[in-house]
TIZAZA-68124 format. One line per 10 residues: number of its first residue (from 1); their letters; for each residue x, y, z of C-alpha. Coordinates in nm, 3 decimals, always signed. Last residue first. Example, Ala and Ser with C-alpha at 12.3 -4.5 7.8 and 13.67 -1.06 7.14 Angstrom:
<rs>
2 = sa = +1.367:-0.106:+0.714; +1.230:-0.450:+0.780
</rs>
This chain:
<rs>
518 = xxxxxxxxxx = -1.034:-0.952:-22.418; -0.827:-0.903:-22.128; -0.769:-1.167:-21.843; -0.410:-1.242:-22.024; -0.313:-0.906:-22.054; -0.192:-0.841:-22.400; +0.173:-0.799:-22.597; +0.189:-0.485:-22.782; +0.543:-0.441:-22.690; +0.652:-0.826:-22.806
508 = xxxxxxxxxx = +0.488:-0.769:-23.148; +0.745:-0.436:-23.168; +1.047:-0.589:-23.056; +1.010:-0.924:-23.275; +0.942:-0.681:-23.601; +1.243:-0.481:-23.516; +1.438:-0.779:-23.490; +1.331:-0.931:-23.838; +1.417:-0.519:-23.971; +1.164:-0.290:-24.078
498 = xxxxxxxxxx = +0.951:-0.298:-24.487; +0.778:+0.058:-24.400; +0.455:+0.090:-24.667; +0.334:+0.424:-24.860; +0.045:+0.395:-25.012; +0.033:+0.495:-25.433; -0.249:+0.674:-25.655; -0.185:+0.999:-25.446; +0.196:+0.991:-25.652; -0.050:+1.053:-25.978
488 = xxxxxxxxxx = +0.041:+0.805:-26.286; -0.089:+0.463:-26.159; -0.176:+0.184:-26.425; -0.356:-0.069:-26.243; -0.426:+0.079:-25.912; -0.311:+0.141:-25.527; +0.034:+0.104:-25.612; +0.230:-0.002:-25.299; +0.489:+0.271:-25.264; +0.835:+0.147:-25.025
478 = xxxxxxxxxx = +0.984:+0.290:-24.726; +1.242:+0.101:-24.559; +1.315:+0.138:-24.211; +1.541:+0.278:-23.940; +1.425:+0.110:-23.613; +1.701:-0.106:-23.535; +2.033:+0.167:-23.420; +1.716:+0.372:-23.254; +1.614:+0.106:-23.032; +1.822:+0.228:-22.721
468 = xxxxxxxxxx = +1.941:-0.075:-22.475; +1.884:-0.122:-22.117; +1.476:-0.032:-22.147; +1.325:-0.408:-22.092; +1.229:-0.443:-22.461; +1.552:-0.328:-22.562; +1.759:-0.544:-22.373; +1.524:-0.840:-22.393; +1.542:-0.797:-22.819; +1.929:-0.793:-22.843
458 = xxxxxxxxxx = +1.951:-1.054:-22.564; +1.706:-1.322:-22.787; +1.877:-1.190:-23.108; +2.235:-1.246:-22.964; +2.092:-1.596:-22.839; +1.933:-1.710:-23.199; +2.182:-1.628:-23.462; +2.408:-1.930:-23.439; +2.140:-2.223:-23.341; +1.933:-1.981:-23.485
448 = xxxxxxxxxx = +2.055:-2.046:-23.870; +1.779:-2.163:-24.054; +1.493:-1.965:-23.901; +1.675:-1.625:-23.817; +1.789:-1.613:-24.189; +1.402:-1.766:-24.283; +1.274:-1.424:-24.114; +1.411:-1.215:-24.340; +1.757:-1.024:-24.347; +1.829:-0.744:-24.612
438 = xxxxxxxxxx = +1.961:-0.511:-24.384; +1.701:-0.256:-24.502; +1.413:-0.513:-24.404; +1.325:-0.798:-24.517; +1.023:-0.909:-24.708; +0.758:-1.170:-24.514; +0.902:-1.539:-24.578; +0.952:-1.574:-24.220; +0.587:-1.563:-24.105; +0.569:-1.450:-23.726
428 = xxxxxxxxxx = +0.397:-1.639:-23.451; +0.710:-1.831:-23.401; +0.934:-1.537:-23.317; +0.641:-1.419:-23.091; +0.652:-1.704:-22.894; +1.051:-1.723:-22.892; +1.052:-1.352:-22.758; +0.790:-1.475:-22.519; +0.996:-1.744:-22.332; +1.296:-1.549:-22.293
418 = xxxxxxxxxx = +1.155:-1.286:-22.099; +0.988:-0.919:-22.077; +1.057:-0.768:-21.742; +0.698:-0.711:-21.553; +0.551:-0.320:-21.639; +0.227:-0.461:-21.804; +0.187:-0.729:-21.527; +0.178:-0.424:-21.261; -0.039:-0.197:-21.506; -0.249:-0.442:-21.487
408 = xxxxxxxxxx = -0.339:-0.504:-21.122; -0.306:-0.138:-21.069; -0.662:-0.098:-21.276; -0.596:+0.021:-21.689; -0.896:+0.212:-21.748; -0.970:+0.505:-21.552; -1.251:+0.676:-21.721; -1.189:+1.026:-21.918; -1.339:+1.333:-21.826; -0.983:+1.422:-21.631
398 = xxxxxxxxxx = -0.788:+1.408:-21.949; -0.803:+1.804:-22.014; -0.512:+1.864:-22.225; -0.276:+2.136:-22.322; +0.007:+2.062:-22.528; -0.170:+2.000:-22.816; -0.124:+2.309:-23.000; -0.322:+2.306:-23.328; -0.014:+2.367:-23.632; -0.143:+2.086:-23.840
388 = xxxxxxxxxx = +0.101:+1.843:-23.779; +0.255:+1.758:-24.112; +0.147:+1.354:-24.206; +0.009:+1.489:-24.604; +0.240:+1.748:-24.669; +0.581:+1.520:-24.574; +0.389:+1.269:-24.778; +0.326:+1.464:-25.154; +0.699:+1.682:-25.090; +0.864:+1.307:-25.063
378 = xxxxxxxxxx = +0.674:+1.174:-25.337; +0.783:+1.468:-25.587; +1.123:+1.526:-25.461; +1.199:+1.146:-25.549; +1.032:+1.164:-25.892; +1.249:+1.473:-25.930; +1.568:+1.265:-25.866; +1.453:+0.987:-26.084; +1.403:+1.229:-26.387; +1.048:+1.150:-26.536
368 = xxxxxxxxxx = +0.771:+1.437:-26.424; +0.491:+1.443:-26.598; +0.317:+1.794:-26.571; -0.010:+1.803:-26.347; +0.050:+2.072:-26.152; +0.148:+1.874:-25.830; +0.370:+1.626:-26.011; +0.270:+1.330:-26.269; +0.440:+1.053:-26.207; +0.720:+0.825:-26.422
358 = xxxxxxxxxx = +0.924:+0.514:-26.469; +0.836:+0.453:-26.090; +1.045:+0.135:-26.043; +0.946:-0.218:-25.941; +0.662:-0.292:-26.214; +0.937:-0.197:-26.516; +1.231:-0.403:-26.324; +0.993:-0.685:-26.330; +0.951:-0.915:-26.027; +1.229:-1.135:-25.880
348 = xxxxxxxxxx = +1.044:-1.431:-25.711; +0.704:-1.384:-25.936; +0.881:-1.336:-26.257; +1.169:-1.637:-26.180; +0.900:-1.865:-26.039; +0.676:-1.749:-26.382; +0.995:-1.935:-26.520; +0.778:-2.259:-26.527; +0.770:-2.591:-26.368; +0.504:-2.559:-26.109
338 = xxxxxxxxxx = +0.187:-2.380:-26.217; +0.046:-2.148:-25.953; -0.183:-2.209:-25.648; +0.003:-2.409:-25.409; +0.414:-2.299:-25.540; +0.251:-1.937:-25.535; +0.197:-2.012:-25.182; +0.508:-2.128:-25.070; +0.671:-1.792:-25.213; +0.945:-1.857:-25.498
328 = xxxxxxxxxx = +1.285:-1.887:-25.426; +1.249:-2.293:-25.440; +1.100:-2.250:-25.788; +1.339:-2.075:-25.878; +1.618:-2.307:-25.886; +1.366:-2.549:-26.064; +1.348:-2.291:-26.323; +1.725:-2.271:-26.322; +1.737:-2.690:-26.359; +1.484:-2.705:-26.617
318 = xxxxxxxxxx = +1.670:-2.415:-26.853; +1.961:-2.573:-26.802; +1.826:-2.896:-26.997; +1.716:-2.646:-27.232; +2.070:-2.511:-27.280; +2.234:-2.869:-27.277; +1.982:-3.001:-27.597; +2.052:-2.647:-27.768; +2.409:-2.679:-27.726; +2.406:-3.033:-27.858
308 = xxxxxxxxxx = +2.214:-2.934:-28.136; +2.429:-2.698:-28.274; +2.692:-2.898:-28.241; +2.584:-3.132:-28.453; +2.447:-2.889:-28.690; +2.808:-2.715:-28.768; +2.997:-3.004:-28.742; +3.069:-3.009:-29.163; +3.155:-2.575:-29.078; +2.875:-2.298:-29.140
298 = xxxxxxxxxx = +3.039:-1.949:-29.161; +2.901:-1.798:-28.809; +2.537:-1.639:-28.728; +2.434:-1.998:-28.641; +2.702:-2.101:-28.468; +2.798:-1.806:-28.249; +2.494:-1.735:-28.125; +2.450:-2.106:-28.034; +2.784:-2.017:-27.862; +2.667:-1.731:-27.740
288 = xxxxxxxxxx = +2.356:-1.859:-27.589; +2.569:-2.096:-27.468; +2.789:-1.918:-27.248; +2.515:-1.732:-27.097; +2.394:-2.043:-26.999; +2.707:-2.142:-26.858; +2.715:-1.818:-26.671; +2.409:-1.856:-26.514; +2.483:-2.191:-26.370; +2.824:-2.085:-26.250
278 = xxxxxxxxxx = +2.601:-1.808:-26.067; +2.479:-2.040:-25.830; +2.803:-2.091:-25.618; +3.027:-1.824:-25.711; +2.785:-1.539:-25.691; +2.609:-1.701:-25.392; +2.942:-1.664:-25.192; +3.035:-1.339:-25.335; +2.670:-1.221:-25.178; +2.678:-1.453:-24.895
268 = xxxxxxxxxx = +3.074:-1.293:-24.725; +3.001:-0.897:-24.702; +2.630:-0.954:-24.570; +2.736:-1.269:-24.342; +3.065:-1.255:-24.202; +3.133:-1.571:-24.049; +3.027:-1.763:-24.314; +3.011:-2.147:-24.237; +2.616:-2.132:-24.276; +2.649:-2.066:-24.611
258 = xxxxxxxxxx = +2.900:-2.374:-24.640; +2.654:-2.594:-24.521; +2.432:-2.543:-24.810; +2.036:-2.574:-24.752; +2.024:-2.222:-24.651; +2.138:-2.088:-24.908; +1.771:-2.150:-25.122; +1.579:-1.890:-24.863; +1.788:-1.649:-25.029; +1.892:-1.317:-24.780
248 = xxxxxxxxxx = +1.901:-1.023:-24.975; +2.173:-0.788:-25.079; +2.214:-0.447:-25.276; +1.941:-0.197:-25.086; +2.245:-0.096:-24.885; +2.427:+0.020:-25.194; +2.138:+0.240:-25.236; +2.121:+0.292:-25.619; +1.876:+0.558:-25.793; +1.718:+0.479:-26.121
238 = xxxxxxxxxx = +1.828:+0.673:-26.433; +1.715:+0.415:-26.729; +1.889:+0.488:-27.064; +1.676:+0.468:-27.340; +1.811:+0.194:-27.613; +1.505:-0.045:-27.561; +1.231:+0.225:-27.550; +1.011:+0.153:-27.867; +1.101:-0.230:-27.766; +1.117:-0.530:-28.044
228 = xxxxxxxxxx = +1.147:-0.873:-27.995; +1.260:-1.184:-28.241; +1.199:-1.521:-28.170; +1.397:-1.793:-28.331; +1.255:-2.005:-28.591; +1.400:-2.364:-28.577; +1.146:-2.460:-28.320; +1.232:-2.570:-27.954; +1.515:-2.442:-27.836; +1.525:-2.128:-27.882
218 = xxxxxxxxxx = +1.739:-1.755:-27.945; +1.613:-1.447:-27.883; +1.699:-1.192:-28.194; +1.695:-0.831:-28.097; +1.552:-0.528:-28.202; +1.593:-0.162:-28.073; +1.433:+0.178:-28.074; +1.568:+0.494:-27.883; +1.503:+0.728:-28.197; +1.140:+0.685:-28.164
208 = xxxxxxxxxx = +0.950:+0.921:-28.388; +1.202:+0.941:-28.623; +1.237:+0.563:-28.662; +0.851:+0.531:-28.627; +0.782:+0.781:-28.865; +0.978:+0.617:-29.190; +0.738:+0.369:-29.135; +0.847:+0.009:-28.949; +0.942:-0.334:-29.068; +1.047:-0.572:-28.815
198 = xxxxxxxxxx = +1.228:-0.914:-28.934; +1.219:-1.327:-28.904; +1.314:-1.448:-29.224; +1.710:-1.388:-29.162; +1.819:-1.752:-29.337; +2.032:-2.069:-29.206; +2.106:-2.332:-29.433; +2.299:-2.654:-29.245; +2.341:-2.938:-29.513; +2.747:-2.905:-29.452
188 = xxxxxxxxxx = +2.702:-3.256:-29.294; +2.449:-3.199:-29.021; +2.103:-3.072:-29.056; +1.928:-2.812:-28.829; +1.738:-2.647:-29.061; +1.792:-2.275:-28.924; +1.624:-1.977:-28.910; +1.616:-1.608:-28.787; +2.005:-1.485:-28.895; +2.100:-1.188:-28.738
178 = xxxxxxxxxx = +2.156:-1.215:-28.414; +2.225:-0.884:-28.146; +2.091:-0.534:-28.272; +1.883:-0.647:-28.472; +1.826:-0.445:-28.824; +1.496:-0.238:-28.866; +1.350:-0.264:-29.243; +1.197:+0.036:-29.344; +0.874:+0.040:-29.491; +0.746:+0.321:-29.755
168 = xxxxxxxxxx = +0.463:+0.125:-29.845; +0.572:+0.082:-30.265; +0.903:+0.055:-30.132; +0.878:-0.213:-29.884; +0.661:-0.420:-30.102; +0.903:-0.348:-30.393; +1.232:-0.477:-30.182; +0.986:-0.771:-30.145; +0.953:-0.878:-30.509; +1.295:-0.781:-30.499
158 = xxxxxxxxxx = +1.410:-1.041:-30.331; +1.173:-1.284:-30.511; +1.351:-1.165:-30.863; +1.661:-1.272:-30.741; +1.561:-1.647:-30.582; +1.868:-1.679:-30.311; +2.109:-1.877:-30.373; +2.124:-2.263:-30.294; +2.210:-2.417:-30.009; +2.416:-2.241:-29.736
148 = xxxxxxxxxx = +2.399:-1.930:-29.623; +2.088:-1.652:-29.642; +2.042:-1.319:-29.504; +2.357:-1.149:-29.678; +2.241:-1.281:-30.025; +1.991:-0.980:-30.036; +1.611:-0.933:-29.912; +1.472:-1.251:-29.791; +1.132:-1.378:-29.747; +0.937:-1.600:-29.554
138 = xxxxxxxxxx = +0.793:-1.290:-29.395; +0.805:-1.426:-29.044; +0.655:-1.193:-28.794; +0.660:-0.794:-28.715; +0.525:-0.494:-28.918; +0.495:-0.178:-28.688; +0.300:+0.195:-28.860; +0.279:+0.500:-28.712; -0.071:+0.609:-28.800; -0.251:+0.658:-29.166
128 = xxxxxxxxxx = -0.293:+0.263:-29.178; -0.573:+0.210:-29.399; -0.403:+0.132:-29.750; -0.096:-0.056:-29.566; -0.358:-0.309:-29.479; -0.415:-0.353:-29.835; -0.094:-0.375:-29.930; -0.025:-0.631:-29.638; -0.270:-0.863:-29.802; -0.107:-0.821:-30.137
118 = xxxxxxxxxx = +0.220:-0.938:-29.990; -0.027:-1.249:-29.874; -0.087:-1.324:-30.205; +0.249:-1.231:-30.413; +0.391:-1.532:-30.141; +0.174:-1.831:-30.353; +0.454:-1.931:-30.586; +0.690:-1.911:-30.316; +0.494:-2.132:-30.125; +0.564:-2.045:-29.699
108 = xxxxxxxxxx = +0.332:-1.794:-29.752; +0.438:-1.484:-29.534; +0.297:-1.458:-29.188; +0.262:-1.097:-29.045; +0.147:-0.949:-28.714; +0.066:-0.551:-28.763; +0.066:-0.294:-28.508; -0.049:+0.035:-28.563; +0.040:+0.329:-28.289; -0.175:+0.573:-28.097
98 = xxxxxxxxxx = -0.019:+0.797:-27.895; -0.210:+0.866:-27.553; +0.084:+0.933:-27.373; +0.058:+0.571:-27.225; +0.075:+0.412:-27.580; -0.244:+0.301:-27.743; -0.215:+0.018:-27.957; -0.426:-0.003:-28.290; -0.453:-0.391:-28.421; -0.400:-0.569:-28.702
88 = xxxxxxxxxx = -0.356:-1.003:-28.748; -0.189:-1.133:-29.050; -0.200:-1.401:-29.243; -0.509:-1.644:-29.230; -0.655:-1.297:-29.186; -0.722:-1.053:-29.014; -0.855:-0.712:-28.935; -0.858:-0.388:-28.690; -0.795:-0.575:-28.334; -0.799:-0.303:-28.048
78 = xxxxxxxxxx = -0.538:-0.275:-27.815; -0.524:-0.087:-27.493; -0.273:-0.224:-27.269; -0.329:-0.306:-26.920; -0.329:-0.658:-26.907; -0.100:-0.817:-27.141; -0.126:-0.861:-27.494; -0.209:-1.137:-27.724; -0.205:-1.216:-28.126; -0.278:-1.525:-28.262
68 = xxxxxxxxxx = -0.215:-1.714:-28.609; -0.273:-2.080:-28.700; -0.130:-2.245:-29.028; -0.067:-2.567:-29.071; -0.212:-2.915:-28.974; -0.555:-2.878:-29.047; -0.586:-2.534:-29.158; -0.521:-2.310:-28.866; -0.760:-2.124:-28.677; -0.697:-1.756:-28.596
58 = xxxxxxxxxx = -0.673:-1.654:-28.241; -0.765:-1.300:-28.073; -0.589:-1.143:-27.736; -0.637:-1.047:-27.383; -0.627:-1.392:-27.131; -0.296:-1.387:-27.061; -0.198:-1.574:-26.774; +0.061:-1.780:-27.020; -0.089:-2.104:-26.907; -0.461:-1.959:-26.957
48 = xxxxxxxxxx = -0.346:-1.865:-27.305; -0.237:-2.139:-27.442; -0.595:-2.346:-27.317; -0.732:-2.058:-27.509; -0.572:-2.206:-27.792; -0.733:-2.491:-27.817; -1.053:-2.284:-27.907; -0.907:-2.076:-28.166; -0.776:-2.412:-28.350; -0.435:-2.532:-28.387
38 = xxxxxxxxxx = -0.113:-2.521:-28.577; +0.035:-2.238:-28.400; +0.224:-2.144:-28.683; +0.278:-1.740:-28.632; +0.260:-1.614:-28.289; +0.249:-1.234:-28.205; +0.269:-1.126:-27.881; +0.195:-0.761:-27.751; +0.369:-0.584:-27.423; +0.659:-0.796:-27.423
28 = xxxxxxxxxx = +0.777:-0.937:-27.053; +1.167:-1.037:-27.190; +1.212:-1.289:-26.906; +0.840:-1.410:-26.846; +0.727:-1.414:-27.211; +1.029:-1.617:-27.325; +0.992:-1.866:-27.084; +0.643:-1.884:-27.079; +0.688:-1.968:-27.459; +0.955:-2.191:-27.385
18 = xxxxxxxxxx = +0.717:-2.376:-27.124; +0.468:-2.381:-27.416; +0.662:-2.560:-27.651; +0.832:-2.802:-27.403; +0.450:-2.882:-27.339; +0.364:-2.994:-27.647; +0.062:-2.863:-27.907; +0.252:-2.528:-27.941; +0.306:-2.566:-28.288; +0.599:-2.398:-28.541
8 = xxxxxxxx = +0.675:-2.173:-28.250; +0.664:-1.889:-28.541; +0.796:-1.579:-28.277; +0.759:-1.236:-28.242; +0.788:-0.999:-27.975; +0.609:-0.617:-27.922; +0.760:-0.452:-27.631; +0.602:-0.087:-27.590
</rs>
């Protein structure tokens, strides 16, 4: 389970809510909590239909301030307990049936009014007898180390909190990138930067889940960062690699006249598009860290200058990468979708946790997690299921049956295939369908035929017309198609064969019709 956190301080612009789709569609939490919405329940659905998540409960703010909401994704079973003007509760069901408390927690900003909402978590602490998750901003610090600049730290505030956490047996769980939550963004050694962003967690959580991690996500748009937690985040994921399975054609290359320049295509593109697009990538990588950098650093006079210069240059990479996206995308997402978010990047890529079978359930009914025995399991399921049957078939009486096929078709259906209706079928067939095991789709063939297109044209008529063998084209892909929501049992998937462009040419050309026939 991902559960993130994040005061947007008001989502009533769009560069709020296209960070918030942002950080939704790259780290893909299971639960959101948002602190500081600033707006009513009813606005906020209009938040929630440009996330796509339409699971979740809203508290109203007061006038200006305030404004809590929790959501979740499809999927998840979550039930809201209580809230509050500061804090939303809920019981999450895990997938092994676990059930976990979740907590979403806004601190009074007022010092002299924070004892108030601490008491509201006391009381919520009263009911919880499961594993217990605390996540938001607390307002609150516990030592000097999670404050710079300005004044000091309040003393008897700090451990105000410390007793919180003792008197409900909390334990506070440190990021593991980040460390300070907020910053004021001033200039002129004004900067004050403070950790009140945290996860607190019972002693049973830590033991429970020894593979938990935290993390600080850095914005642009409110001087809170995000903060995300995952049950699983330090587990180790043992998926199998087919170096063959490495490269795809990109629709976007084929705009660039250099891409079309490669002689060598698989071994040449991938370095190619490394080098081209990645520069993009890599300067955003570049500063993360060095907003990283800043605001975890000793603050400097230029400290919240720069600061905002990198943030200003991040977000405006941020447009251009979601508009590089965009033209990955399919064209009919691009119809029916919204148009300047980084659901291009979820929809083009998908989600390494929807791609790969984390898990199945075998024969007996044991769950089975290894990748190699998740492989044995599927492949024992199918090579079961499309066995011959052991009937012998050899022997067949066919002279019942009515002659069909007169001599007058059988003649057109033996003619030699030509040029002509390889390029029909070619242009019958939609290129953004997904490639095959060479990694070649139909917008390869589409952008580049004028270097491409008479190899495939022979490649195809010597097959077709029996002068080549098919067997160096007709290895295949197989992938699993879930069949449900949440599938567990390899009988809840359908096998599908993703073949090569070619292959797909050969095979519509085969099945071509008479033209008298129905």
């Amino acid at each position: 389970m991902k559960f993130l956190c994040w005061n947007c301080r008001g989502l009533g612009n769009s560069a709020k809510i296209r960070e918030l789709k942002q950080l939704i569609a790259v780290n893909n939490p299971d639960v959101i909590f948002l602190s500081e919405t600033k707006m009513s329940a009813n606005d906020f659905r209009r938040v929630q239909n440009n996330c796509r998540l339409q699971n979740g409960l809203a508290v109203n703010s007061e006038g200006r301030s305030g404004g809590l909401a929790l959501m979740w994704r499809d999927g998840m079973n979550v039930s809201i307990q209580n809230f509050s003007k500061h804090h939303i509760d809920s019981k999450v069901r895990l997938d092994d049936n676990k059930t976990i408390r979740v907590t979403g927690f806004y601190g009074h900003a007022n010092p002299n009014f924070r004892r108030s909402s601490s008491d509201i978590l006391r009381r919520v602490g009263e009911s919880v007898r499961e594993e217990w998750v605390v996540g938001g901003d607390f307002n609150a610090i516990l030592n000097d180390a999670e404050k710079e600049g300005g004044r000091r730290g309040v003393r008897v505030q700090m451990n105000e909190f410390k007793e919180v956490m003792d008197e409900m047996a909390l334990v506070d769980i440190k990021p593991d990138s980040g460390w300070f939550t907020w910053v004021n963004n001033r200039n002129e050694g004004s900067l004050i930067k403070e950790r009140l962003d945290r996860f607190l967690t019972s002693v049973e959580v830590v033991e429970n889940f020894p593979f938990i991690a935290t993390k600080v996500v850095r914005q642009t748009q409110s001087d809170h960062d995000a903060i995300i937690l995952d049950l699983w985040g330090r587990k180790l994921k043992d998926y199998p690699k087919d170096k063959r399975l490495c490269f795809k054609f990109d629709v976007c290359w084929a705009g660039d006249e250099e891409a079309k320049n490669l002689e060598r295509v698989r071994s040449a593109l991938g370095p190619w598009q490394c080098q081209k697009f990645g520069k993009m990538k890599s300067e955003m990588r570049k500063l993360e860290k060095q907003i990283e950098s800043i605001i975890d650093s000793a603050s400097r006079v230029d400290s919240g200058k720069k600061l905002k210069e990198a943030r200003r240059r991040l977000d405006f990479l941020y447009a251009r990468e979601e508009s590089y996206w965009a033209q990955r995308s399919r064209s009919r997402w691009l119809r029916e979708g919204d148009r300047n978010t980084r659901y291009f990047h979820a929809k083009a890529t998908g989600r390494l946790k929807k791609n790969n079978i984390e898990r199945i359930k075998d024969v007996e009914g044991n769950w089975v997690t290894n990748s190699k025995d998740i492989c044995k399991v599927a492949k024992d399921y199918f090579v079961s299921l499309f066995r011959a049957n052991g009937q012998n078939v050899e022997i067949q009486e066919m002279g019942y049956m009515k002659e069909c096929v007169t001599r007058e078709t059988n003649e057109w259906l033996n003619m030699t295939y030509t040029e002509e209706e390889v390029l029909l079928a070619i242009k019958q067939m939609n290129p953004n369908k997904a490639p095959g095991i060479d990694g070649l789709s139909g917008n390869f063939f589409k952008h580049h035929w004028e270097i491409v297109g008479k190899d495939t044209i022979r490649t195809c008529l010597d097959v077709l017309n029996g002068e080549k063998d098919i067997s160096s084209l007709n290895d295949t892909m197989i992938i699993l198609i879930p069949k449900i929501r949440d599938p567990c049992e390899i009988t809840n998937y359908r096998p599908i064969s993703l073949c090569r462009f070619v292959y797909k040419i050969i095979s519509k050309d085969d099945t071509r019709q008479y033209p008298n026939s129905a």
